[in-house]
C-alpha positions as CSV (number, residue, x, y, z in Angstrom):
1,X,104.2,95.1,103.1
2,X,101.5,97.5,101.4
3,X,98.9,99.0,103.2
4,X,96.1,99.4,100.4
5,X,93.1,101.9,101.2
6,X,89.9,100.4,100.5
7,X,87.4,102.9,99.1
8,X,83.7,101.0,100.5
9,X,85.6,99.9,104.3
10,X,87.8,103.1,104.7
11,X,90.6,101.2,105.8
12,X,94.2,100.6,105.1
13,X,94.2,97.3,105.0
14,X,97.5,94.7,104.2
15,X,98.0,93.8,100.7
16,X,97.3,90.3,100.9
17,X,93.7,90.7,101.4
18,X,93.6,92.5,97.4
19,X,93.6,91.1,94.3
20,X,94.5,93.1,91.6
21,X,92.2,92.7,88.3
22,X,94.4,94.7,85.3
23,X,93.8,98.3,83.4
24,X,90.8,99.9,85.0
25,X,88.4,102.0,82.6
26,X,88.2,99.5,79.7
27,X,84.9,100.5,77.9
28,X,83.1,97.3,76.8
29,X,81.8,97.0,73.0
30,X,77.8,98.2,73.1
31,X,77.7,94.7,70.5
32,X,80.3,92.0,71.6
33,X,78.3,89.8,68.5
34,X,79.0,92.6,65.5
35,X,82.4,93.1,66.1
36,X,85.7,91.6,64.3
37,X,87.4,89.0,65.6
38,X,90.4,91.5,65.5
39,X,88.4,93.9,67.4
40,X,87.4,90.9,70.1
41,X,91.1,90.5,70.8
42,X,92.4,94.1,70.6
43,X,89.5,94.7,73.8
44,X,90.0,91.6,75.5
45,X,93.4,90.6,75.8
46,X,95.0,93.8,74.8
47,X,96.2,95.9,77.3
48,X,98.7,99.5,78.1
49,X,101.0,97.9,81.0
50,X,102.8,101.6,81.0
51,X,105.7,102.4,83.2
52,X,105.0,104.9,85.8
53,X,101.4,106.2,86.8
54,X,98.2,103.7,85.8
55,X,94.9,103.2,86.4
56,X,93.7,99.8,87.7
57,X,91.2,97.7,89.3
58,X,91.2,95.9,92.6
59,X,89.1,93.5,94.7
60,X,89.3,93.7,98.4
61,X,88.8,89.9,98.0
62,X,89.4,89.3,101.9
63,X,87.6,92.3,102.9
64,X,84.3,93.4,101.3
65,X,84.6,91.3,98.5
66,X,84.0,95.0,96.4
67,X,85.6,96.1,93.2
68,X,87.5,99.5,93.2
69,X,90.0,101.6,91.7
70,X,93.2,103.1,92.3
71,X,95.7,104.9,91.4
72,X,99.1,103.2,91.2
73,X,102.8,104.0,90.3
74,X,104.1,101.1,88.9
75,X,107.4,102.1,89.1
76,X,107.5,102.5,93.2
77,X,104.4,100.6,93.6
78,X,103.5,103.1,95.9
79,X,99.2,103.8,95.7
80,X,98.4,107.3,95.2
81,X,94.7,107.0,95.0
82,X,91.6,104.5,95.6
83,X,88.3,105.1,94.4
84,X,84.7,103.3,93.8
85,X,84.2,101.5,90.9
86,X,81.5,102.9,89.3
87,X,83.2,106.4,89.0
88,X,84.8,108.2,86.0
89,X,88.4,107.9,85.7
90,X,90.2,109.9,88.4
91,X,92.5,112.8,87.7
92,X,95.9,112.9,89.9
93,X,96.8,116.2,90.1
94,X,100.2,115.4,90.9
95,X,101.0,112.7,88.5
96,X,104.1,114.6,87.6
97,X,105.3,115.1,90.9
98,X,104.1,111.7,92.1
99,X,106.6,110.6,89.3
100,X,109.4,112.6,90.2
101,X,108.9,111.4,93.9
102,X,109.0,107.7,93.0
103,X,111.9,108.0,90.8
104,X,113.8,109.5,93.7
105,X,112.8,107.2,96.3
106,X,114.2,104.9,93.4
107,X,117.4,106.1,93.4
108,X,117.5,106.9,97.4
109,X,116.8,103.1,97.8
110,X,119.5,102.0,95.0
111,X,122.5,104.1,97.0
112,X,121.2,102.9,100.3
113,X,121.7,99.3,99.1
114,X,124.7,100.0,97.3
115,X,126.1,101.3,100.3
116,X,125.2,98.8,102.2
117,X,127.3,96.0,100.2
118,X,130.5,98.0,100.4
């Protein structure tokens, strides 16, 4: 189970009281009625879904009930950050080494299963 740190309680708190709600940081059109119909789609539906480190946001649905983001390696699913919604997009000064960290725990996991079956 993941233990997800919510920014407005200050808690680590189970997964299964979050909600995640996509990319984080996706600037809204200062129009929505003189934009293209193209333009509509590419902001609405649209999205990066990159491997590896991402910025997203989150709802402590069964907590505060508050919006927040974090900082999340998709590839461990390991959180390396949470912060308020509301603030600019957070740097990770690590995200290289968060990286390199995941992909090992990656690999460790892989042998240790592997082993396991033999």
């Amino acid at each position: 189970m993941l233990l997800i740190h919510c920014p407005y309680c200050e808690e680590d708190r189970s997964e299964l009281e979050f909600h995640g709600a996509g990319e984080a940081h996706i600037v809204r059109p200062h129009n929505m009625a003189d934009i293209s119909d193209e333009e509509f789609a590419e902001y609405f539906f649209m999205r990066n879904n990159e491997k590896g480190v991402t910025w997203e946001r989150w709802r402590h649905l069964h907590g505060c009930g508050r919006f927040f983001n974090a900082v999340r390696d998709t590839v461990s699913d390991r959180f390396l950050m949470t912060y308020k919604a509301g603030l600019a997009k957070q740097a990770v000064a690590s995200a290289e080494q968060a990286k390199a960290i995941a992909e090992e725990k990656t690999v460790e996991t892989y042998e240790a299963t592997e082993g396991d079956a033999r």
